[in-house]
N, C-alpha and C positions, 0 to 999 in steps of 0.2 A: 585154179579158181582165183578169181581179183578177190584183192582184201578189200572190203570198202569198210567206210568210215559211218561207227555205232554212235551214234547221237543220243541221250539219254534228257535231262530236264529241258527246257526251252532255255531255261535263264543259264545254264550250261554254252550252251551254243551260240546262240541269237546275243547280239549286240544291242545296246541301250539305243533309244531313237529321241527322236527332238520331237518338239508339237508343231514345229517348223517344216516340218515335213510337207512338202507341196503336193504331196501325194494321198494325202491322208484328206477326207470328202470333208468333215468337221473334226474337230480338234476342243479337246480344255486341259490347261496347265497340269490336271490331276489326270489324265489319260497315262498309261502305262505302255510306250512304245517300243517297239521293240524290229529288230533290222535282219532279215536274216545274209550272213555275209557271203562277200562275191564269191570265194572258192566254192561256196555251196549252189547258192542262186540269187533270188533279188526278191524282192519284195519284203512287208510287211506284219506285223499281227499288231492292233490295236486295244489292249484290254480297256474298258469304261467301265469301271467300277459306279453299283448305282445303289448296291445294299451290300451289307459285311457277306451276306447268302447271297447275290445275286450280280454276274457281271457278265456284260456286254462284249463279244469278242466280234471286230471287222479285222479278217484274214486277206490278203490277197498276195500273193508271193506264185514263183516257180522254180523250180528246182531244177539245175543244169547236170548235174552230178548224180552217181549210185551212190545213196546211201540206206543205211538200216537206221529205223527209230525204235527205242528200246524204251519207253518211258515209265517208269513206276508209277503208277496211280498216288501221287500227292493226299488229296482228300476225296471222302467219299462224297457223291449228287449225283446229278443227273446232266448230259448236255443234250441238245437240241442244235442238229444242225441244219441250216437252210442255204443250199447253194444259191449262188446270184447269176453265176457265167452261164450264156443264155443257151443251154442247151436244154431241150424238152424231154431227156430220159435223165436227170440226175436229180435222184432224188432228196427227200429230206429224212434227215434221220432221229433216232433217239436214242441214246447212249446213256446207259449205268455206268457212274462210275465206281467201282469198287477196289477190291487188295489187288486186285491183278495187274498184272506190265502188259502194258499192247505193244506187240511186235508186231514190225510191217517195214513199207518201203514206198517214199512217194515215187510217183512217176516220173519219168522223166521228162523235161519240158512241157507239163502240163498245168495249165495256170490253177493255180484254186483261188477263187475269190466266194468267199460265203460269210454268212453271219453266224455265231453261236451264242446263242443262250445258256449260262452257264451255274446253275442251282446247286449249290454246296451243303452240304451235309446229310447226317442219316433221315430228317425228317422228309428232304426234299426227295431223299432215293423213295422213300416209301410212297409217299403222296403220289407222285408223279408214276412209279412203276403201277403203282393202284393204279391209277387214272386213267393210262394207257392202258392195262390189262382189260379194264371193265368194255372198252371199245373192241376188244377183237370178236370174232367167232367163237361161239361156244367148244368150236373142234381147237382153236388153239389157248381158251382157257386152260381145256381139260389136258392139253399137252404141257402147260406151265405146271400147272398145279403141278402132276407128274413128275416133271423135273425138278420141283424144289423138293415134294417128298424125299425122293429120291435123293437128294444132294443131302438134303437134313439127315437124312437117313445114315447116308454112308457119313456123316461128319460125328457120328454116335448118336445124332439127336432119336428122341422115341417119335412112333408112328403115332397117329390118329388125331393127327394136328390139322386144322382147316385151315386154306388159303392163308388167311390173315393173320392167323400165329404163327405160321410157316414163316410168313416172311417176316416178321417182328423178328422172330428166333434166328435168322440169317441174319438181318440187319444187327444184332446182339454179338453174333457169332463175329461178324467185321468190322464190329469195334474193339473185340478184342485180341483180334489180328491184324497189324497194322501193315504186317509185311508177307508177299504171297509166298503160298506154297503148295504144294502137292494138294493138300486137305481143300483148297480153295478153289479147284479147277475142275471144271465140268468136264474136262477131258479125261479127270480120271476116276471123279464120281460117277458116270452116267454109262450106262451099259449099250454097245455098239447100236441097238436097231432104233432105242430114245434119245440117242446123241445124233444122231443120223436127221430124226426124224424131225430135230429142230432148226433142221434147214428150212421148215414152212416157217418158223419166227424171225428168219433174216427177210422172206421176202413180204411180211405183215409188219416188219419194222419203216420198210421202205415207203416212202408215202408222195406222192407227186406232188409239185410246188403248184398250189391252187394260184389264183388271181387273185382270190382275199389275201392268201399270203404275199407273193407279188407286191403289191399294193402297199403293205404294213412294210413290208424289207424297202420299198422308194421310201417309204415315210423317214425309215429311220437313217436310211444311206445321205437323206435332204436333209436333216434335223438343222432347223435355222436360228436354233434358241442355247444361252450358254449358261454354264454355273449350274447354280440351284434348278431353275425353272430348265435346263436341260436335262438333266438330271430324271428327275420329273417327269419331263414324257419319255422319255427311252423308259424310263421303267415301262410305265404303261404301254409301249408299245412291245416291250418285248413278252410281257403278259399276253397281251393282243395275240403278236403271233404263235405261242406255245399256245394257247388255248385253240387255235384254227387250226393248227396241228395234229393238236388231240381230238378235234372234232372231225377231222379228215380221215381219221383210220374207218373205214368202211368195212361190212361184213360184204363177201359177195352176193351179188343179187340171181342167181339161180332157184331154177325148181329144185323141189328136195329132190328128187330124183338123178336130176341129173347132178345137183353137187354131191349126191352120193359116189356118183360114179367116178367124177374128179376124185375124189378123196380115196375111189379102192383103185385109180388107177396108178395115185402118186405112194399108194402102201406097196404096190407091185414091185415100182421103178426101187423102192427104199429096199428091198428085200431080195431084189434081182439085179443089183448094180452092175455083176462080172459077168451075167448073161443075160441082158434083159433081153423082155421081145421087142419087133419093129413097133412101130406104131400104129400100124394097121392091128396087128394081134395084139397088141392091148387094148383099142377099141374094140376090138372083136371081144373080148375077155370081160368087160367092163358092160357090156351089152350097151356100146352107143356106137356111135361111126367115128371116121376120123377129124372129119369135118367137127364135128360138136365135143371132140376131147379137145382138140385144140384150143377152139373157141370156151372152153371150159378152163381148160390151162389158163389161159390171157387172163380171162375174171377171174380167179381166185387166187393163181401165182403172179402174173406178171408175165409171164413166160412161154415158153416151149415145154413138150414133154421131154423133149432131149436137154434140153438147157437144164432143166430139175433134174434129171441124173445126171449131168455130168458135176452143179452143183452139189449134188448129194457126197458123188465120186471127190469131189473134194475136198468136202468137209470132214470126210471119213480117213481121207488120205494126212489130211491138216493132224488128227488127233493122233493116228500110227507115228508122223514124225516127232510128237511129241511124248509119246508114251510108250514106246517099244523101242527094240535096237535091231529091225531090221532096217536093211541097206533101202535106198532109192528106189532102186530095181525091185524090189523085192515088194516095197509098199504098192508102187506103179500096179505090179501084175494085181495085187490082193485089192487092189477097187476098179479094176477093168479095163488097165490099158496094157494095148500090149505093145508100146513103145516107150522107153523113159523117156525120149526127147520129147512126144508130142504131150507126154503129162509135164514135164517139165516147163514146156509151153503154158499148159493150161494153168497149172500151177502158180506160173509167175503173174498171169493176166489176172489171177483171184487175189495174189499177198502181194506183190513186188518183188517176191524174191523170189529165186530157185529154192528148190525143194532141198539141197542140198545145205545150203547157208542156211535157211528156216532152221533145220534139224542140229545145225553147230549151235547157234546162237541160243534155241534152248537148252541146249547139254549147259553151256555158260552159263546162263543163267541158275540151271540146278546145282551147277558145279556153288555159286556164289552163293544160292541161298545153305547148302550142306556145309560152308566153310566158318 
């Protein structure tokens, strides 16, 4: 297996950059530039600091190289990402930031140029996790809610705590844990079929880059104003776009009926991962046709009914290599493939990495945090 090279902070790796940069769309002396170097790839990240909570990130870079990123979460917020590279299925995202390291792996030779908005500290996690929460579906309120119980729970907290002191009491709990561990991870708080089932909150995370948004990312890509009065509208603009953001998460627009059927057809796929049925007999199952599960799939996942299970099969597969000590083979078979190589595949096309390296790089990590 190649060793590749673990990348851990930005300011670790990436190289200091000039405001000189002719690549950079605008530019001010107080811009925090930064280079990422030729052995790795080329490009950019531009921080514009605009509030001591709130800063401005233009990324545009590619990566030539395999590598692993291992980054500790620095401080707790929230980000907001908005791709610009003009492809019509990448979406935008919203990211907590909390104790936890994200491990992953860019791609290879694929450009990322996007904007992020960057909200620091515990107030901004709250605010903003509210904000976004109150926009989903009542079906995946009632899976949050669930899952914090559930977290607070296993972390010793007592039950019969509503939404909003659930999350006070979490946000409490990760200020006083500055650095991750076992106790902090939903991988080993959440019991297989609710860790499973919060595969519907990656795809309610995902949200399409509207034309309002479009529009506000020219604005800020153009900004023709410097200093102070720069300063100034980038804030407001990047308010701008987090707010059309969070106006953007849409419930599906279905009959009760049929998004009932969506909903007992995607409890199937969660609960039959290693033998699910065709598609035809979960239509059949769900009492709709194939035609209108699918067209159901689209509106409320995004997706295919196959693509949601093999999703599922991933996520499920993601938490085995993290919290058990079965082999490759052995996770593969226990979420419904019966080849390592082609989960291997699939594997890599979800994290960057082989399923192999995933499962090293956390044992490392456990090893670091037990030492």
């Amino acid at each position: 297996m190649a060793a590749y090279p673990v990348l851990s902070r930005y300011s670790d790796w990436l190289l200091p950059g000039s405001s000189d940069d002719p690549r950079l769309l605008h530019v001010d002396p107080s811009d925090e530039i930064w280079l990422y170097p030729s052995p790795i790839g080329q490009g950019y990240r531009q921080n514009i600091h605009l509030r001591d909570d709130l800063t401005l990130v233009i990324v545009d870079y590619a990566i030539h190289r395999h590598v692993i990123y291992n980054f500790p979460a620095e401080e707790t917020g929230v980000k907001f990402e908005f791709p610009i590279t003009q492809v019509n299925d990448l979406p935008s995202r919203f990211l907590p930031m909390t104790a936890s390291n994200t491990l992953g792996a860019h791609q290879v030779g694929k450009r990322v140029f996007e904007i992020e908005v960057v909200f620091k500290g515990h107030d901004s996690l709250q605010t903003y996790t509210q904000a976004c929460m109150e926009r989903l579906s009542p079906q995946n309120q009632r899976l949050i809610e669930e899952m914090l119980k559930t977290y607070w729970q296993f972390q010793g907290g007592r039950s019969g705590l509503d939404q909003n002191a659930i999350i006070n009491c979490l946000i409490a709990s990760l200020k006083a844990n500055a650095a991750p561990d076992e106790s902090l991870m939903l991988e080993y708080a959440l019991p297989d079929p609710l860790y499973i089932h919060s595969v519907d909150l990656d795809y309610a995370n995902c949200q399409p880059i509207t034309s309002a948004m479009r529009s506000v990312m020219t604005q800020i890509l153009s900004c023709p104003y410097q200093g102070k009065t720069r300063r100034q509208y980038l804030e407001a603009k990047a308010q701008e776009l987090v707010a059309l953001r969070i106006q953007a998460i849409k419930q599906p627009r279905l009959p009760p009926f049929e998004l009932s059927c969506i909903y007992q057809a995607a409890s199937v796929l969660r609960s039959q991962i290693i033998n699910p049925p065709t598609v035809e007999a979960l239509a059949r199952r769900v009492n709709t046709n194939r035609l209108k599960l699918n067209q159901g799939f689209h509106a409320v996942y995004g997706t295919t009914p196959m693509q949601y299970l093999r999703n599922c099969r991933l996520a499920l597969a993601q938490r085995l290599l993290m919290t058990s000590e079965m082999s490759v083979e052995q996770i593969a078979a226990a979420v419904g493939y019966d080849s390592r190589n082609y989960f291997a595949r699939a594997f890599r096309r979800r994290t960057g990495l082989n399923p192999k390296t995933f499962q090293m790089q956390i044992q490392l990590q456990m090893e670091k945090l037990a030492s």
